[in-house]
C-alpha positions in Angstrom: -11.2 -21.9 -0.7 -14.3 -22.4 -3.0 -13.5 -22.2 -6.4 -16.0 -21.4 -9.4 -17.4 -24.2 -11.1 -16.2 -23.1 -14.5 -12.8 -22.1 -13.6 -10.0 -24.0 -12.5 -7.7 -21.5 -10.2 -3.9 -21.7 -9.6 -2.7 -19.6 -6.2 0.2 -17.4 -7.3 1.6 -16.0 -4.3 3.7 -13.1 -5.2 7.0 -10.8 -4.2 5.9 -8.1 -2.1 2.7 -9.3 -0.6 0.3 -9.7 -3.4 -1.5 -12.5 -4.2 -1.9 -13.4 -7.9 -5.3 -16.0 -8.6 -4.2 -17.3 -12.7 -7.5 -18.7 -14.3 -8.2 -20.7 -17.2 -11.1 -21.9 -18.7 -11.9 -25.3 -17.0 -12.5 -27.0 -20.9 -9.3 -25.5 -21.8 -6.9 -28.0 -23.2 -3.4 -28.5 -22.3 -1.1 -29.3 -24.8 0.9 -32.1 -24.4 4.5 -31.7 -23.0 3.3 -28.7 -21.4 2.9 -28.0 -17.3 -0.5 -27.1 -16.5 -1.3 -23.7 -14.7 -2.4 -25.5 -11.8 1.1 -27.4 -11.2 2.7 -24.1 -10.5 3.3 -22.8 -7.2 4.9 -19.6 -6.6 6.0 -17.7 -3.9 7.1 -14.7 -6.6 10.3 -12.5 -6.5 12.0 -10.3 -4.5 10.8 -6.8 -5.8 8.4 -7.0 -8.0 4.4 -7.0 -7.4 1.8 -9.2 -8.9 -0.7 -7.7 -11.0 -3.6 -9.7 -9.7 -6.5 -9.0 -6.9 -6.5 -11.1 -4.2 -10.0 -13.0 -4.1 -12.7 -11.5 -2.1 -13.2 -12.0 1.8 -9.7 -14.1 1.9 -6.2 -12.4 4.1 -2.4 -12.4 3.0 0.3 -11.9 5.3 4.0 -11.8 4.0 7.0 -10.8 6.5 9.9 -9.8 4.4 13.3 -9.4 6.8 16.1 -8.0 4.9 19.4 -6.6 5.6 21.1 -3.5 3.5 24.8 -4.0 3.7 26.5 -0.8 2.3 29.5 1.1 3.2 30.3 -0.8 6.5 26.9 -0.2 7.5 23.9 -2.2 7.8 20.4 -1.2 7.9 18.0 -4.5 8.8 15.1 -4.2 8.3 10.7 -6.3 8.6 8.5 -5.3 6.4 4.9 -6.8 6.3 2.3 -7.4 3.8 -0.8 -7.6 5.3 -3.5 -7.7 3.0 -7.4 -8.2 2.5 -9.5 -8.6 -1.1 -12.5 -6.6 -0.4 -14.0 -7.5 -3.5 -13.0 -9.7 -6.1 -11.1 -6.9 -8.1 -10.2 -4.4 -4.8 -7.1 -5.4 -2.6 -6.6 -2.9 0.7 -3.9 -3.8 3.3 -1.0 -2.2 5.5 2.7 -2.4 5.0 4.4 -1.5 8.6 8.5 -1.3 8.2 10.5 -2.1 11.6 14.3 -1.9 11.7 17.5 -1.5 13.4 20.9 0.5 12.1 24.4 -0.8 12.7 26.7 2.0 11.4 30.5 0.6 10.6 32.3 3.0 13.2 30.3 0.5 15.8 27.7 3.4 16.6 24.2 2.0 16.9 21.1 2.5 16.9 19.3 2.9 20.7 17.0 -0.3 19.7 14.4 -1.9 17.5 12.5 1.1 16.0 9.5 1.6 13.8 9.7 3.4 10.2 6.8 5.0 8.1 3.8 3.1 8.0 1.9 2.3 4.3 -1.4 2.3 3.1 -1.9 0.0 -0.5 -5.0 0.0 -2.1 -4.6 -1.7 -5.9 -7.7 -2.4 -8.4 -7.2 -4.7 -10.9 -7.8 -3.7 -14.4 -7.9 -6.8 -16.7 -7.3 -10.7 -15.8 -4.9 -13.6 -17.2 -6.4 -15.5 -19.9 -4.3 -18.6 -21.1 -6.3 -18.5 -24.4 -5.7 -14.9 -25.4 -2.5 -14.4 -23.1 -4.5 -11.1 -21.8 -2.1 -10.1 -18.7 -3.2 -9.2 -15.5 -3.1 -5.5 -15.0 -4.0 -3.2 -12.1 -3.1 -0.1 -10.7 -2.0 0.5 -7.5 -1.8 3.5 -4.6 0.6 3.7 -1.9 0.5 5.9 0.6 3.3 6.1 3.0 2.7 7.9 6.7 5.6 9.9 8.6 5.5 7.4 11.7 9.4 6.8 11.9 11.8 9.4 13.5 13.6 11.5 10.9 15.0 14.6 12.9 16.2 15.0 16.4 18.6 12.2 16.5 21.2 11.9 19.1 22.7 9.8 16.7 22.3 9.0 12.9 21.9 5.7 13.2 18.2 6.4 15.1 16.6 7.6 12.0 14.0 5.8 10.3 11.6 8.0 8.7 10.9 10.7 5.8 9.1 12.7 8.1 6.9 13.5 5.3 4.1 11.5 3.7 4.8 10.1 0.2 2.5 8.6 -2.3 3.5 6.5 -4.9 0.9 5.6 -8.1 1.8 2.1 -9.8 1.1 0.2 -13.2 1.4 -3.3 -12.8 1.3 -6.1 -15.6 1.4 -9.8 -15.3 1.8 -12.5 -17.9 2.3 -16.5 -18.0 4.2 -18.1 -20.8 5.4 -21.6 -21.7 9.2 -22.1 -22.0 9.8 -24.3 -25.1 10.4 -27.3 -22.9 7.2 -27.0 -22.0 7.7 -25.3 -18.1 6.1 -22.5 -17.0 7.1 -18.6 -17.2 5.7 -15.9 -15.4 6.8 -12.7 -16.0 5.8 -9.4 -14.5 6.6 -5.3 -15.6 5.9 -2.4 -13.1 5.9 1.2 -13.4 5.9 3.7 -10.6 5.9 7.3 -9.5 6.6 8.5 -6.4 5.7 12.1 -5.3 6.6 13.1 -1.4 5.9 16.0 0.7 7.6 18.4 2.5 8.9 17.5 6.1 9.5 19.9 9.1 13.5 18.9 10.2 15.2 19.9 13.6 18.2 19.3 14.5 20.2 16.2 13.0 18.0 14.7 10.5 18.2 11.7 7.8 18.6 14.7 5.8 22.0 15.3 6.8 21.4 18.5 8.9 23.6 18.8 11.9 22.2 19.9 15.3 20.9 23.5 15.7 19.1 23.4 12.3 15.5 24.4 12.1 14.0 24.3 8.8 12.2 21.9 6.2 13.1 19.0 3.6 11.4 18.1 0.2 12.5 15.1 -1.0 12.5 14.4 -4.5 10.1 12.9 -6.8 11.2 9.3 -8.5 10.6 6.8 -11.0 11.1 2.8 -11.0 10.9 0.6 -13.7 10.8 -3.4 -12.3 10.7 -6.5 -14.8 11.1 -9.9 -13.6 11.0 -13.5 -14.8 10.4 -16.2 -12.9 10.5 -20.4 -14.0 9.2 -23.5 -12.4 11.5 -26.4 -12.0 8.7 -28.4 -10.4 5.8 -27.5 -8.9 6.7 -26.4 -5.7 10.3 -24.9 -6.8 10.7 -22.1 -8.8 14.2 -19.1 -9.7 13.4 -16.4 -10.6 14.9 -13.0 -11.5 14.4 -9.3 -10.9 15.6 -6.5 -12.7 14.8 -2.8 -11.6 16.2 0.6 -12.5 15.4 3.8 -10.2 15.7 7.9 -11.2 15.8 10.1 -8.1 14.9 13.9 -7.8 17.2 16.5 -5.8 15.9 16.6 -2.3 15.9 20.4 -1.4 17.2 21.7 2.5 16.3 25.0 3.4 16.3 26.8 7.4 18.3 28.5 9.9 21.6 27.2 11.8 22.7 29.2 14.2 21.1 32.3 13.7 22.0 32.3 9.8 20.8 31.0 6.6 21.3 26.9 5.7 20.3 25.5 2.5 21.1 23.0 0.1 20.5 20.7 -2.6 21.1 17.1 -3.1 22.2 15.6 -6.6 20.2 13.4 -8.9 20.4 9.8 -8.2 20.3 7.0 -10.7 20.0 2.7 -9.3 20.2 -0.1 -11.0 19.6 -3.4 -9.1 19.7 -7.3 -10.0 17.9 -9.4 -7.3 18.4 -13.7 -8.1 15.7 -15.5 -5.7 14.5 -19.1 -4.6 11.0 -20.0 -3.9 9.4 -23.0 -2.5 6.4 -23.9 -1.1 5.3 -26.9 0.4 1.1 -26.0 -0.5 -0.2 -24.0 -2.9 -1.1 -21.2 0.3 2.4 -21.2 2.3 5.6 -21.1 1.0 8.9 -19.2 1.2 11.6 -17.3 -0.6 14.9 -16.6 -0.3 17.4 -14.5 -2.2 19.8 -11.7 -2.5 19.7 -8.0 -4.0 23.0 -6.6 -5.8 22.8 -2.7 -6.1 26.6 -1.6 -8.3 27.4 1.7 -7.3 25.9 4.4 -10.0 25.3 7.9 -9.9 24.4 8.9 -6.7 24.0 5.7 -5.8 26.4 3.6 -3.2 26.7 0.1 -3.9 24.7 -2.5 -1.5 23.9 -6.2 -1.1 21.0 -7.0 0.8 20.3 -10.9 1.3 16.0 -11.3 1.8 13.9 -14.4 3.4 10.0 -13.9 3.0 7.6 -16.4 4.1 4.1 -15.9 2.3 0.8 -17.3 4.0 -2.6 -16.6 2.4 -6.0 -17.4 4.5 
């Protein structure tokens, strides 16, 4: 990577597929004690994004595979970052989602299937400056396409999909701090809004509707708030922390089953989710993480656990 000649760079990989570059001017003086920006390698955490554009003309790829134990049930999923800076401020990529369902009553899915594909384009706003602590900020878009199977299932454990597209508008803010032993801190905020569209549902559905329905689905709107904190033990070890909290929308049925009117309307849903991670990396452009996500039950919520590896590569 060629690096400016004012400007020393340190490689933040982050949680979900973003990569974070944290500069400081090159005269800058650390003070003594403290780790220097550049002795800090980090993979980031489990559910949080990085603020930060990836640098122009340079590739990030970051398979996450996951498993959501709830209710007997478990839902295992990939899902891959696969991003490009296009400029030095622009970062486009894709985010495909594969999975399999193992329902607790020992009915399966038919096989390996593919869920609803994502577009991400974020922009970043403002960049890290060690002097002034200004935080990386960007905004993001996501746009979600209906390419998994939501309706028409012989059996529920086939679905995968919305069947609708969604698109989800982010504010993301990054800061670095030094712990009073002199370590490193990162800490990141998000903010989101999701907004979905309405899907066309036969038959059984991830909605719920048994076979001989014909109708439609709107899912509900929803809001996420994500903070996380994450600490370097050395430089190529680092915990870290997330914290997120979730409101969820009614999602509204409406159609015909069997000849007659069918409609109904889902409650509100509230989540609340703590997710203690591991990273490591053995170079400042590979490294992995590990970690687990603890959802308590809430309202309208079931409780899950869902352990995570991610291995982050950036080119």
């Amino acid at each position: 990577m060629q690096f400016a000649r004012k400007t020393v760079r340190t490689i933040i990989i982050s949680t979900v597929g973003m990569l974070t570059v944290t500069a400081a001017s090159a005269g800058e003086e650390t003070a003594p004690g403290r780790q220097r920006l550049d002795d800090a390698w980090w993979t980031g955490p489990i559910i949080s994004m990085s603020a930060a554009a990836m640098p122009k003309g340079h590739a990030y790829f970051e398979p996450y595979l996951y498993n959501v134990h709830s209710g007997g049930n478990d839902y295992v999923r990939s899902r891959t970052y696969m991003l490009y800076g296009a400029t030095d401020r622009l970062t486009l990529g894709l985010i495909p989602v594969f999975g399999y369902n193992r329902l607790g009553g020992g009915e399966n899915a038919s096989g390996p299937r593919m869920g609803d594909l994502s577009l991400i384009a974020r922009y970043q706003l403002t960049r890290y400056n060690a002097e002034t602590y200004m935080p990386d900020t960007s905004l993001a878009l996501e746009w979600s396409l209906p390419t998994g199977r939501h309706d028409q299932l012989k059996r529920l454990g086939d679905g995968m999909g919305a069947g609708t597209s969604m698109l989800t508008l982010r504010f993301l803010a990054q800061e670095v701090f030094w712990a009073p032993n002199g370590r490193l801190l990162r800490a990141r905020l998000g903010l989101s809004r999701t907004f979905a569209g309405t899907a066309t549902v036969k038959d059984r559905s991830v909605y719920g509707t048994p076979d001989g329905f014909l109708g439609e689905a709107k899912p509900g709107s929803s809001f996420t708030i994500d903070h996380s904190w994450e600490y370097s033990l050395t430089r190529s070890w680092v915990l870290a922390v997330d914290l997120s909290y979730s409101h969820t929308e009614r999602t509204k049925v409406q159609g015909i089953l069997n000849g007659g009117a069918y409609a109904y309307r889902s409650g509100t849903a509230d989540s609340f989710a703590i997710a203690p991670a591991v990273e490591y990396s053995w170079s400042e452009t590979k490294g992995i993480l590990a970690g687990v996500r603890i959802v308590p039950k809430s309202h309208g919520t079931p409780s899950s656990i869902t352990p995570v590896v991610a291995l982050s590569l950036f080119f």
